[in-house]
C-alpha positions in Angstrom: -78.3 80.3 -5.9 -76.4 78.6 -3.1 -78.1 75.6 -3.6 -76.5 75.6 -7.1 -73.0 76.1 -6.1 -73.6 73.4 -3.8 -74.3 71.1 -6.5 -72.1 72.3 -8.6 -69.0 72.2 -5.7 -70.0 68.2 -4.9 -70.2 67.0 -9.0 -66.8 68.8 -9.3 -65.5 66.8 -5.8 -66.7 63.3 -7.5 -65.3 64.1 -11.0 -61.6 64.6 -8.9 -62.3 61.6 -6.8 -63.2 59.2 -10.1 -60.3 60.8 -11.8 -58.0 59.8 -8.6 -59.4 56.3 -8.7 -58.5 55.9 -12.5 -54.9 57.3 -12.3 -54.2 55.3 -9.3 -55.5 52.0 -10.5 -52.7 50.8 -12.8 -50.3 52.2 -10.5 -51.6 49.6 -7.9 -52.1 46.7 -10.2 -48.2 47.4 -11.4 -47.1 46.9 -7.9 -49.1 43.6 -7.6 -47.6 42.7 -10.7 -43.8 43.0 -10.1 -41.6 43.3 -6.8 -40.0 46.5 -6.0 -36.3 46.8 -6.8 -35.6 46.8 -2.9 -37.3 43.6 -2.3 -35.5 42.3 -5.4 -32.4 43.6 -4.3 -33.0 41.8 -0.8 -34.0 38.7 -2.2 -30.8 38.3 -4.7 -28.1 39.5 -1.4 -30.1 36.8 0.5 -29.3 33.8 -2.3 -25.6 35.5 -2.5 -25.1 34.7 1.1 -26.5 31.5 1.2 -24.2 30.4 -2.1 -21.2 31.9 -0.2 -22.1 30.3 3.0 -21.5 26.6 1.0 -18.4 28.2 -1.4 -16.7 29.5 1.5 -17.1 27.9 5.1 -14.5 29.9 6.7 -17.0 32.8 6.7 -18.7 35.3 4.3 -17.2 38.1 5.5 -14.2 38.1 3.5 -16.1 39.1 0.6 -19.0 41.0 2.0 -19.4 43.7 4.1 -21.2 42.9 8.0 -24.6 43.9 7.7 -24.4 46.3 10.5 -21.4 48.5 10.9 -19.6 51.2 13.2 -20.8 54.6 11.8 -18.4 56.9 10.1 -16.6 59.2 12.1 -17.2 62.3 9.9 -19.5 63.8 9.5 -21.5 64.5 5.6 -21.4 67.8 4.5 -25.3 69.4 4.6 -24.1 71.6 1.7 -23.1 68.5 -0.8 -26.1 66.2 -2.1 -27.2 62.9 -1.7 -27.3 60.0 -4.4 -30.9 58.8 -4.1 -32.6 55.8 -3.4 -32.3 54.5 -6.9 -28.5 55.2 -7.4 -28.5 53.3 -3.5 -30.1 50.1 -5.3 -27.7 50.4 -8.6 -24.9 50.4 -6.3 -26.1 47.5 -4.0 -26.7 45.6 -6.8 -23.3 45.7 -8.6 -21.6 44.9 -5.7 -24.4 41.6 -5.1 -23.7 40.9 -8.9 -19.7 41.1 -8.5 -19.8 39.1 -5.6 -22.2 36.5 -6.9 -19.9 36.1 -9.7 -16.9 35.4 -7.8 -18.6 32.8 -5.7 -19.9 31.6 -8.7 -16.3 31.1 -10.0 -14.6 29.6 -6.7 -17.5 27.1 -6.8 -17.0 25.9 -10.4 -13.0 26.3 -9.5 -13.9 23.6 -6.6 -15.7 21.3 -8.8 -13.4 21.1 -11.2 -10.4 20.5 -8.5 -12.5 17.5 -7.1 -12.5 15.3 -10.7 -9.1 15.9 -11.1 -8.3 14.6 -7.6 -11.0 11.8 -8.3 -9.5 11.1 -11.3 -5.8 10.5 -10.0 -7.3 8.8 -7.0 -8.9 5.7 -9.3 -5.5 6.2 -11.8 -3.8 5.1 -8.3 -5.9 2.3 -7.1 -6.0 1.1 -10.9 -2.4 0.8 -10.7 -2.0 -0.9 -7.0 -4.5 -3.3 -7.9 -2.4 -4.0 -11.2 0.8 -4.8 -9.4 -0.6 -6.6 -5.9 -1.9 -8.7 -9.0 1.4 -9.8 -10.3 2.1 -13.0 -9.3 5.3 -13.9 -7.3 8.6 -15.8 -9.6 7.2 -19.6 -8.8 9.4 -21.5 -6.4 11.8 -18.9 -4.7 11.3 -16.0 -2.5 12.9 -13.0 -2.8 16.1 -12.7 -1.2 17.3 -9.9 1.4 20.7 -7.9 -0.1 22.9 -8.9 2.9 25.9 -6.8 3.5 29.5 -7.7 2.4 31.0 -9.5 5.7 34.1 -11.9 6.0 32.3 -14.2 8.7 29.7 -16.5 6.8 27.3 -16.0 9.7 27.2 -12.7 9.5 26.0 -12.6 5.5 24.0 -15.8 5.7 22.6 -16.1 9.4 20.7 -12.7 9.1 18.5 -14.0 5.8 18.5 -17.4 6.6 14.5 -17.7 6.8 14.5 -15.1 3.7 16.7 -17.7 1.5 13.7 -20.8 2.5 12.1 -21.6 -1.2 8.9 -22.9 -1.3 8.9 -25.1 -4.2 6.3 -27.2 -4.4 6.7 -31.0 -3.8 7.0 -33.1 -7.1 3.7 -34.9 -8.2 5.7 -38.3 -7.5 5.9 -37.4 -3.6 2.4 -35.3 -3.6 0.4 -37.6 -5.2 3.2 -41.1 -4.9 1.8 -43.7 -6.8 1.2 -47.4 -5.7 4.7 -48.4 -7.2 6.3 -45.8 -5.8 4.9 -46.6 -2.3 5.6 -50.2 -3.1 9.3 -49.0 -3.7 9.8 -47.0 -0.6 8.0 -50.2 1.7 11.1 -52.1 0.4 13.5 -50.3 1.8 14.4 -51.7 5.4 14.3 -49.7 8.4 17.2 -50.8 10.7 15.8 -52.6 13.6 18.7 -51.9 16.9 19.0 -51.2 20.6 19.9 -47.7 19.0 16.6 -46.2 17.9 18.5 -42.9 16.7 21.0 -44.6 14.5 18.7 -46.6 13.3 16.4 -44.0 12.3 19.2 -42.0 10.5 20.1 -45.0 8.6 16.9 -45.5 7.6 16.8 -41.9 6.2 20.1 -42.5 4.4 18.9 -45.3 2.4 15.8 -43.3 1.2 17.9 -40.5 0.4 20.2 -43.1 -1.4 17.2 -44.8 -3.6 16.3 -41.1 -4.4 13.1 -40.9 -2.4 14.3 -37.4 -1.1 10.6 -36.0 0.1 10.5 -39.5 2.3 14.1 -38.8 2.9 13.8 -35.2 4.1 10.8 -36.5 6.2 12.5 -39.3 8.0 15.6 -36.9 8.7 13.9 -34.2 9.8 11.9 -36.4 12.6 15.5 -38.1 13.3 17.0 -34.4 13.9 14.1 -32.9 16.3 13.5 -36.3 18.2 17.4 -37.1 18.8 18.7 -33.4 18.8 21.9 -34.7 21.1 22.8 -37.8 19.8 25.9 -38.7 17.9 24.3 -38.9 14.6 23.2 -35.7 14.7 25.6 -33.8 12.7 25.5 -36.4 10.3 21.5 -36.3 9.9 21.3 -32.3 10.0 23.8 -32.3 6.7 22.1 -35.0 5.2 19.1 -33.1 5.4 20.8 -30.7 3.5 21.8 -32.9 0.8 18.0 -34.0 0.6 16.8 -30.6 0.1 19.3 -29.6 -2.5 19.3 -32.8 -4.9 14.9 -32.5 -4.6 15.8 -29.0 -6.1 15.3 -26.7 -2.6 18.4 -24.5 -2.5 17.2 -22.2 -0.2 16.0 -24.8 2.5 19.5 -26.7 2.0 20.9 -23.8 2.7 19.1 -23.3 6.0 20.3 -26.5 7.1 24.0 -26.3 6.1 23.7 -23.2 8.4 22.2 -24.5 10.9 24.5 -27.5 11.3 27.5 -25.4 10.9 26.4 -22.7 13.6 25.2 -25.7 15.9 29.0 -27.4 16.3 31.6 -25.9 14.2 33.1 -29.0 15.2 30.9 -31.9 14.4 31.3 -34.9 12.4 30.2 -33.2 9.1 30.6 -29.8 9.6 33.2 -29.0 7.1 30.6 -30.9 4.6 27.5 -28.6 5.6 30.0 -25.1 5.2 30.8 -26.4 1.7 27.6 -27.2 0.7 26.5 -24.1 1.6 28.4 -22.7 -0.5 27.2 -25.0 -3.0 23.5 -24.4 -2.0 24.1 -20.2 -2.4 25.4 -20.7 -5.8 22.6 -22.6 -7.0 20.5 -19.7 -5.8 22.8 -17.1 -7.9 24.2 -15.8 -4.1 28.0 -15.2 -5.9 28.7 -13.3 -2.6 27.8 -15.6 -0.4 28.7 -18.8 -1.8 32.5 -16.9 -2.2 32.2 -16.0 1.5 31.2 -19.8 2.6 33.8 -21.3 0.5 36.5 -18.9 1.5 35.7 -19.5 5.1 35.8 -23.4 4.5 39.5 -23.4 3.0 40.1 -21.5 6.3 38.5 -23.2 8.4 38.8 -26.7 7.2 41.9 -26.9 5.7 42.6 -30.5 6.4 39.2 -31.1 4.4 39.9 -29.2 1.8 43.2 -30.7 0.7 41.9 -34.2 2.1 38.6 -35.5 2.2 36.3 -33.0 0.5 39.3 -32.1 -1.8 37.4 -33.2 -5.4 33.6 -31.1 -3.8 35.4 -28.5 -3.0 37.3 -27.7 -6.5 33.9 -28.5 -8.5 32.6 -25.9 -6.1 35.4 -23.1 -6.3 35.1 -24.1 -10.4 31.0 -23.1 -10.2 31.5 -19.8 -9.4 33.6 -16.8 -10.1 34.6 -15.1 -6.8 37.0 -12.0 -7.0 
């Protein structure tokens, strides 16, 4: 009889045991299958934080709260439940979710900020490149506004180098041809114990026959290799005179000056003011050309009523000063 029970006791222990094994077999394979919400839960925070670190550099805690924090001072009440694990993980997830979202916005908020500013950026350099392509007006400069003065050095002297043109030379003097270097070696150079005069004369006969690029040449070496002798004045206005009949207003005009500001009392002087005033017109300067030819009747009174009398009403008759 006991041996029965016995028998009986250990079929009735396996039955329980094989009915364990079965109930507890899909249970295991479902775990195998699919993460638990925790570990899904961890693994989404972890991808948040690593968006926000690249959204937001200045630091994630702005929009998260610090994984480990102070303790609350109070203390739960034993009497009032608990939420349980599972409302724990519905909570921590809707906050992960909220905050993904947001990060998610600031970072498509970001890219969209950058093409606009990439945008403008090649709308600008489009534009620079556009004008630094523009070519300058062919043959003048621009000139410096100078402001109203009575003294002609004040409103000429201060944009004299500004006023230079750089026109080019004509083809006839670039490129002369062998009649027109046949033409200038028939001119005679002046052969004298005076090597000064008789290199100024020499540039006023080329200037004479119209050869002005030989002319300005010959002047200009005259000028800087006799700078103190009494031709001087004569060859810095005659300079002048080269540049403005070859069509150089603005280099005439630096000469006038120059042989004006040099001796106020030179031989030709009065002639270089005037023409100044001449050259300034030419180059649409109404101001200036009314300031040179003003100071010129002041100046050179004699001049004006005497010798220069007819230049300097053709001058006054050019432009309209107030």
């Amino acid at each position: 009889m006991s041996t029965r029970r016995n028998r009986l006791t250990m079929r009735g222990a396996i039955a329980l045991a094989l009915a364990a094994a079965t109930l507890s077999a899909p249970v295991a394979a479902q775990d195998r299958a699919a993460p638990t919400p925790d570990a899904r839960i961890k693994k989404i925070e972890a991808e948040v934080r690593a968006l926000q670190r690249k959204v937001f550099p200045d630091g994630a805690v702005k929009y998260f709260e610090p994984e480990i924090a102070q303790p609350n001072a109070a203390v739960a009440n034993p009497s009032v439940p608990t939420g349980g694990a599972v409302t724990d993980l519905l909570a921590r997830l809707d906050t992960v979710e909220a905050a993904l979202a947001r990060a998610t916005a600031q970072n498509e908020e970001n890219a969209n900020r950058m093409s606009k500013l990439e945008a403008r950026l090649t709308a600008l350099e489009a534009g620079n490149a556009a004008v630094s392509a523009q070519p300058a007006p062919a043959g003048v400069e621009p000139l410096t506004p100078a402001t109203p003065s009575r003294s002609i050095t004040g409103t000429v002297n201060a944009n004299a180098a500004a006023m230079t043109t750089t026109a080019a030379a004509k083809p006839s003097a670039a490129n002369p041809s062998s009649e027109r270097i046949a033409a200038v070696a028939a001119i005679e150079k002046p052969a004298s114990a005076d090597k000064g005069e008789d290199d100024y004369l020499y540039g006023y006969r080329l200037w004479e026959a119209k050869f002005f690029p030989e002319a300005q040449q010959q002047l200009k070496a005259t000028v800087d290799k006799y700078p103190r002798h009494a031709r001087v004045s004569y060859a810095r206005n005659l300079l002048g005179r080269a540049y403005l009949d070859d069509g150089k207003p603005g280099m005439a005009a630096q000469a006038f000056l120059q042989n004006y500001q040099a001796n106020k009392a030179g031989d030709r002087a009065a002639d270089s003011l005037l023409y100044l005033g001449v050259a300034m017109t030419r180059l649409k300067e109404t101001q200036r050309a009314c300031v040179a030819l003003q100071e010129f009747g002041d100046v050179y009174a004699a001049e004006a009523a005497g010798r220069l009398a007819s230049q300097y009403g053709a001058a006054k008759a050019a432009v309209k000063c107030n």
